[in-house]
ROMILO-697809 format. One record per residue (C-alpha): residue in one letter; x negated, y negated, z negated. Coordinates in steps of 0.05 Angstrom, whole numbers, padded with zeros to 5 digits. Layout:
# ROMILO-697809
REC,a,X,Y,Z
...
# end
This chain:
# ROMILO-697809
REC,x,-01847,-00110,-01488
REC,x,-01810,-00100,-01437
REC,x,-01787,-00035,-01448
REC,x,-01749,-00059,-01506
REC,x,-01726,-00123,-01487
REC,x,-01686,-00113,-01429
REC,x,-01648,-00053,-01458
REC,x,-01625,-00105,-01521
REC,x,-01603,-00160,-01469
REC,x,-01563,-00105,-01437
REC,x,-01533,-00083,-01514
REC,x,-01564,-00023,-01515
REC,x,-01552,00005,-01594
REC,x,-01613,00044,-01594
REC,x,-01661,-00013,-01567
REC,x,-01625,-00054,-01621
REC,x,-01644,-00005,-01679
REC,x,-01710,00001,-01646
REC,x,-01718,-00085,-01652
REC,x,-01689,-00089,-01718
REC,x,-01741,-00036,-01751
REC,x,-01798,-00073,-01719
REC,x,-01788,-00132,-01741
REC,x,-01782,-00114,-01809
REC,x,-01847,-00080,-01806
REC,x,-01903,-00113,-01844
REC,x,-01951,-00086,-01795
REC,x,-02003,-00131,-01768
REC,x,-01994,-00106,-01703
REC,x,-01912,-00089,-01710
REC,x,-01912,-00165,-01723
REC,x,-01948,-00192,-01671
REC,x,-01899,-00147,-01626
REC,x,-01840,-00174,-01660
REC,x,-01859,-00245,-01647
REC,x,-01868,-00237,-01580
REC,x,-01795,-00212,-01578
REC,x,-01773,-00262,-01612
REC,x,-01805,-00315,-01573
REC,x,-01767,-00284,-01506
REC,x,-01697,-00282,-01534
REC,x,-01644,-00334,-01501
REC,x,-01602,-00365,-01547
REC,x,-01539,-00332,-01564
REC,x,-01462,-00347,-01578
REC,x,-01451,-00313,-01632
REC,x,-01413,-00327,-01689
REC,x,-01456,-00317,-01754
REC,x,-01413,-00311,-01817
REC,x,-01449,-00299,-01887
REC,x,-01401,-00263,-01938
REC,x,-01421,-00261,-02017
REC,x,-01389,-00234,-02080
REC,x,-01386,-00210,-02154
REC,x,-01395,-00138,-02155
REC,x,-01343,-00091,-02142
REC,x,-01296,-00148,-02116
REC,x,-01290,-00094,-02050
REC,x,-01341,-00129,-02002
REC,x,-01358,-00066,-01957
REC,x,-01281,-00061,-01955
REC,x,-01261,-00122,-01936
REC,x,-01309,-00124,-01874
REC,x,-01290,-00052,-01860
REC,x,-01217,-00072,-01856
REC,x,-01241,-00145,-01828
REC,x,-01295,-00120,-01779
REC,x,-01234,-00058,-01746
REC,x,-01193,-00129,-01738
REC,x,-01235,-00165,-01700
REC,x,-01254,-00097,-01651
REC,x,-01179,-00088,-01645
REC,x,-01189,-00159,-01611
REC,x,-01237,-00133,-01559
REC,x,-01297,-00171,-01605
REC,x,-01355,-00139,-01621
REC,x,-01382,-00141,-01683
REC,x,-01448,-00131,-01720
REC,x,-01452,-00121,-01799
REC,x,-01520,-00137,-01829
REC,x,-01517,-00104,-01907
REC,x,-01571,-00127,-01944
REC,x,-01575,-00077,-01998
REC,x,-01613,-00068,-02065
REC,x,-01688,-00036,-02056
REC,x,-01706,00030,-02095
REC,x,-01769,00014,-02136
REC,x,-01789,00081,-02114
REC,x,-01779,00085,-02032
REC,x,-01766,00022,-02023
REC,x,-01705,00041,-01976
REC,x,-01634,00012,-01995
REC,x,-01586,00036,-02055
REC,x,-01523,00024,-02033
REC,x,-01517,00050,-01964
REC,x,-01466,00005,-01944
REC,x,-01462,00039,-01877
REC,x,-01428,00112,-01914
REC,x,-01387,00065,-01944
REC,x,-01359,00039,-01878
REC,x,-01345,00099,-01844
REC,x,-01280,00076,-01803
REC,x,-01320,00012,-01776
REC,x,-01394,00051,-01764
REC,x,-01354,00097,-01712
REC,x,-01324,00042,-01673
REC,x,-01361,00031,-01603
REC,x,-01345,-00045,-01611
REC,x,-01391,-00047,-01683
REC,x,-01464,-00046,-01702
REC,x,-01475,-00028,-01770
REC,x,-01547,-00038,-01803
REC,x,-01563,-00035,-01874
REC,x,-01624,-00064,-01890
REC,x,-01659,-00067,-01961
REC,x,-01671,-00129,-01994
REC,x,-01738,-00106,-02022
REC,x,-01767,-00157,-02065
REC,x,-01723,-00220,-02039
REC,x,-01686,-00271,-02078
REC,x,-01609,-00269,-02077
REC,x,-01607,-00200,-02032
REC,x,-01631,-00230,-01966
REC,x,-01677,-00187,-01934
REC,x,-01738,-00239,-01912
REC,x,-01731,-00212,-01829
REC,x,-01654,-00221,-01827
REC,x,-01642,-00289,-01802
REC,x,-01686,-00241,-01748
REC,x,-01646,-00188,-01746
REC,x,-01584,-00236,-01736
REC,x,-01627,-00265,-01680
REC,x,-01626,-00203,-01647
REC,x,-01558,-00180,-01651
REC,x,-01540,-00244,-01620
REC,x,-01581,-00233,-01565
REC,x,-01552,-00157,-01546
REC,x,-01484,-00190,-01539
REC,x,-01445,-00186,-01605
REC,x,-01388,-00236,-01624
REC,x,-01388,-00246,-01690
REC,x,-01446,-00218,-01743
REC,x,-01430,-00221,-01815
REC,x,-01478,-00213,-01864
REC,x,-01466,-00185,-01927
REC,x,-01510,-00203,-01987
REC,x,-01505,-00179,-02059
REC,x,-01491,-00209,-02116
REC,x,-01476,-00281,-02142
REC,x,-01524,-00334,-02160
REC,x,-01558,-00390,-02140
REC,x,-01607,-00358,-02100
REC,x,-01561,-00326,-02064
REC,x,-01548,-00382,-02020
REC,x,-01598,-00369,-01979
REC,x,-01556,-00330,-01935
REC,x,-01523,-00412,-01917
REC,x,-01587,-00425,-01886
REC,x,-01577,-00366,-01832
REC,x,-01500,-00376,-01818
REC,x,-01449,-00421,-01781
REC,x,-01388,-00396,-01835
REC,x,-01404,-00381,-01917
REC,x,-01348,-00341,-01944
REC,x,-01344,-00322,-02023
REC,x,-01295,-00261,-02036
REC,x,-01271,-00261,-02102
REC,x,-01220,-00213,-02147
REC,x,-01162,-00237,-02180
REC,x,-01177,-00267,-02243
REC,x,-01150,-00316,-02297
REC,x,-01179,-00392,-02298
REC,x,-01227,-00372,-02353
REC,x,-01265,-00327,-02300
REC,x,-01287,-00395,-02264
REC,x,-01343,-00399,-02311
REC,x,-01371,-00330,-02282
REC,x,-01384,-00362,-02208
REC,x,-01439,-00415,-02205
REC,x,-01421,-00488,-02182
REC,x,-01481,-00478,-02132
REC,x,-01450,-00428,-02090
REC,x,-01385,-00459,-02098
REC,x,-01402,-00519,-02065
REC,x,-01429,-00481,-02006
REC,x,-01380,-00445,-01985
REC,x,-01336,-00459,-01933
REC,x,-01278,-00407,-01947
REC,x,-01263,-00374,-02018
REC,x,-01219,-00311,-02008
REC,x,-01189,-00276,-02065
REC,x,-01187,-00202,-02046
REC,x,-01139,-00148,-02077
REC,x,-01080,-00187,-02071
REC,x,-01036,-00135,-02071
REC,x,-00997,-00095,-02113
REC,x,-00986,-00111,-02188
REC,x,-01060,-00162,-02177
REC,x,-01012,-00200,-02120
REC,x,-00990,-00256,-02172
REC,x,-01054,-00247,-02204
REC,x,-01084,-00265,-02143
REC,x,-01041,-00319,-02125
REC,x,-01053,-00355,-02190
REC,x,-01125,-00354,-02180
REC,x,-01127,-00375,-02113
REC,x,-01088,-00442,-02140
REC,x,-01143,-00446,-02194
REC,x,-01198,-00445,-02143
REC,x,-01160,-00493,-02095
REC,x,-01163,-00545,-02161
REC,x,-01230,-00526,-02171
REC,x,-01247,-00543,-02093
REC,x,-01214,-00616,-02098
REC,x,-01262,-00632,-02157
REC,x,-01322,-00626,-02110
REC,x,-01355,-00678,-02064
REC,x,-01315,-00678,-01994
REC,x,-01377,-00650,-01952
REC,x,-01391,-00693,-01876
REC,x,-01393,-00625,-01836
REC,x,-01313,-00607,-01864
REC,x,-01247,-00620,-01838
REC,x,-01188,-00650,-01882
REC,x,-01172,-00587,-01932
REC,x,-01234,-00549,-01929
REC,x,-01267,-00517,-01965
REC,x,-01203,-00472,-01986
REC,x,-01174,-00423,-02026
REC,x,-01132,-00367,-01992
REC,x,-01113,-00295,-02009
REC,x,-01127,-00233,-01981
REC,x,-01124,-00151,-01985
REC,x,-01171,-00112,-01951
REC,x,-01128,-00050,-01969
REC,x,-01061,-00073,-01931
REC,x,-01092,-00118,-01884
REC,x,-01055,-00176,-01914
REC,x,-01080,-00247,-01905
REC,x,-01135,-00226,-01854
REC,x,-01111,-00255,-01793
REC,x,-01100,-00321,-01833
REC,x,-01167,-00321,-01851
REC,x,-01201,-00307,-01781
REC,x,-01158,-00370,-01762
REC,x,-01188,-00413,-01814
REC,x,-01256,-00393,-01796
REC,x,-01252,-00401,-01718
REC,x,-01212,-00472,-01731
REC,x,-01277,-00494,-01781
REC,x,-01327,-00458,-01727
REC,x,-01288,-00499,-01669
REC,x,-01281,-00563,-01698
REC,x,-01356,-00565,-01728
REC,x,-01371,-00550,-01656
REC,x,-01324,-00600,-01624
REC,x,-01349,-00650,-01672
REC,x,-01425,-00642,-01670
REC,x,-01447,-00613,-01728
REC,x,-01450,-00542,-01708
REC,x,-01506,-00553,-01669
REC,x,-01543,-00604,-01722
REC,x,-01531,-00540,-01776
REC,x,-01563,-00495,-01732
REC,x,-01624,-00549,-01712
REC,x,-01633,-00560,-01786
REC,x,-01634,-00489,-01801
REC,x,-01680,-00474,-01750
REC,x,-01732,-00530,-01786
REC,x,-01715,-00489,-01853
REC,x,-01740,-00431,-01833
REC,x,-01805,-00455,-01791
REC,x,-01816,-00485,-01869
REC,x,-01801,-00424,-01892
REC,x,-01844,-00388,-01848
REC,x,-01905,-00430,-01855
REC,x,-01902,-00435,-01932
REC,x,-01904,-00345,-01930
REC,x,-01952,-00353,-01881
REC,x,-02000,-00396,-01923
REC,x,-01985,-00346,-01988
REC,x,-02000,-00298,-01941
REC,x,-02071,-00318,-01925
REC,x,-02087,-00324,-02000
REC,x,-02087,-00249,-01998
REC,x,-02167,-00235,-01984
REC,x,-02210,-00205,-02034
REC,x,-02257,-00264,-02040
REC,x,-02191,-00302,-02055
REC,x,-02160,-00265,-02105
REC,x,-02238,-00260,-02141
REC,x,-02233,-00325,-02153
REC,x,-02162,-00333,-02168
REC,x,-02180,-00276,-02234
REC,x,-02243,-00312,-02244
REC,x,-02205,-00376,-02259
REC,x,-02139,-00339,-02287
REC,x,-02184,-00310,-02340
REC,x,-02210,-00384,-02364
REC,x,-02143,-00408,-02369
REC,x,-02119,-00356,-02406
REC,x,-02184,-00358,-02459
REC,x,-02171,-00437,-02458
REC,x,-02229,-00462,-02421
REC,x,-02191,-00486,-02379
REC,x,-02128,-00527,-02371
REC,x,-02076,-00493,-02322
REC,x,-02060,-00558,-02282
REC,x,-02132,-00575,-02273
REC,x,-02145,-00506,-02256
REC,x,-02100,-00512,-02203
REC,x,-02128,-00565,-02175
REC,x,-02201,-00542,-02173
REC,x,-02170,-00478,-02141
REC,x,-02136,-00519,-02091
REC,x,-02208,-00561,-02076
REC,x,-02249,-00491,-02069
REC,x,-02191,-00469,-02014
REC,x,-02202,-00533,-01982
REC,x,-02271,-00532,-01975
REC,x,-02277,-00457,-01957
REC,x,-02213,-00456,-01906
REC,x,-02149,-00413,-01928
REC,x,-02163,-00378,-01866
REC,x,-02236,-00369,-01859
REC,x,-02263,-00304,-01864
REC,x,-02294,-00278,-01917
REC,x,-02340,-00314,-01970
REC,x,-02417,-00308,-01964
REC,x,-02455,-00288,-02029
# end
């Protein structure tokens, strides 16, 4: 393991590509690997920032233009895309990383599009790994954008220290398109494409959102006036800088004040959760298994059978024969 570890404590790009695909290998043996790794990382200083939006609101923009910011700062920077899967390769749609093409030949950034295959809200199920990793070759600040908006899209929280919603200038009506669940997560709302003839557009609907904002339950982990509203244009480069502030200021003063470090303990217990409930699906895949999962299926749906009863006479037979034993004797 060596071989590949040292290079991405050193930040070597290649030995990071190299991590990143073998972690998101389903592989028995790719995983076992990747586990090991893993389990020899130190923890990292990173600065993990999740970014959602509606469609077309300019997200690989914004981080383009972001992102080129922060490596004018001497910061480097990682950018985790999860994209849409084609039903047919399975490889991402999008290709956010052609649609970066400033940032992806900067020395300072790491650009990896991953696809989201067959995972809730865009999050690809190995990227709070793959964010694990980039910390650990060196990088300052990884952002990870997701696509889409909806509730299960804030499962990209659960692997960040920041939650930022981009947005495009919009009347009040247009609240109704953004569900209160992500709303309430996020710890910055920007409103890009504030420029132009959309600049009073924009400004009008950052004061709608900063109403919005004050209707919702003042969270523990917030300092006076956030969450917040602000306005931004990834195409001038306007508001940028303003934002950066407002995220280090909420990064420092969660830090300063505790609860940076109890966010990242009680994401760590998510994900062991996490972990263990895909690794108990997982060993329900065995042919004896899934025999008697269409054996029972198929008196539930003739009506021999009631489905909740069912269950639990499923759940009794698992018991008694182990999830994990091998296979059953005839």
């Amino acid at each position: 393991m060596n071989d590949l570890l040292e290079p991405l404590l050193a930040g070597n790009r290649r030995a990071l590509s190299r991590a990143i695909t073998l972690v998101e290998s389903s592989r028995a043996d790719h995983r076992q690997r990747a586990i090991a790794l893993l389990s020899a990382l130190p923890a990292g200083k990173a600065l993990r920032i999740g970014l959602s939006g509606t469609p077309g609101v300019g997200k690989s923009t914004f981080i383009e233009a972001f992102g080129k910011m922060l490596t004018g700062q001497g910061l480097r920077v990682a950018v985790l895309a999860v994209d849409p899967s084609s039903t047919r390769s399975g490889g991402s749609i999008l290709g956010d990383k052609t649609r970066m093409e400033t940032l992806s030949r900067d020395p300072l950034a790491f650009i990896r599009p991953s696809p989201s295959q067959t995972q809730l809200g865009g999050v690809a199920r190995r990227t709070r790994e793959s964010i694990r990793l980039c910390d650990a070759a060196g990088f300052d600040v990884i952002l990870v954008e997701t696509v889409g908006v909806g509730q299960s899209e804030t499962l990209v929280a659960e692997m960040t220290d920041i939650f930022v919603l981009l947005l495009a200038p919009a009347g009040g009506d247009e609240l109704q398109g953004v569900k209160r669940g992500i709303m309430e997560i996020a710890d910055l709302i920007l409103i890009n494409k504030a420029d132009g003839e959309l600049l009073t557009t924009a400004r009008r609907t950052v004061a709608d959102y900063a109403g919005a904002l004050r209707l919702l339950r003042k969270r523990a982990g917030d300092p006076e006036g956030f969450p917040k509203a602000l306005p931004v244009s990834a195409v001038t480069g306007d508001g940028l800088e303003k934002a950066w502030e407002n995220i280090r200021y909420l990064a420092d003063w969660r830090r300063e004040n505790g609860h940076f470090a109890t966010h990242r303990a009680r994401q760590a217990r998510h994900w062991f959760e996490a972990e263990l409930r895909a690794g108990l699906l997982a060993s329900l895949d065995r042919p004896e298994v899934r025999r008697r999962m269409e054996r029972v299926g198929g008196q539930v749906a003739a009506g021999q059978a009631a489905p909740e009863q069912a269950a639990l006479s499923f759940l009794d037979w698992l018991r008694e024969h182990g999830a994990a034993s091998g296979p059953e004797k005839a």
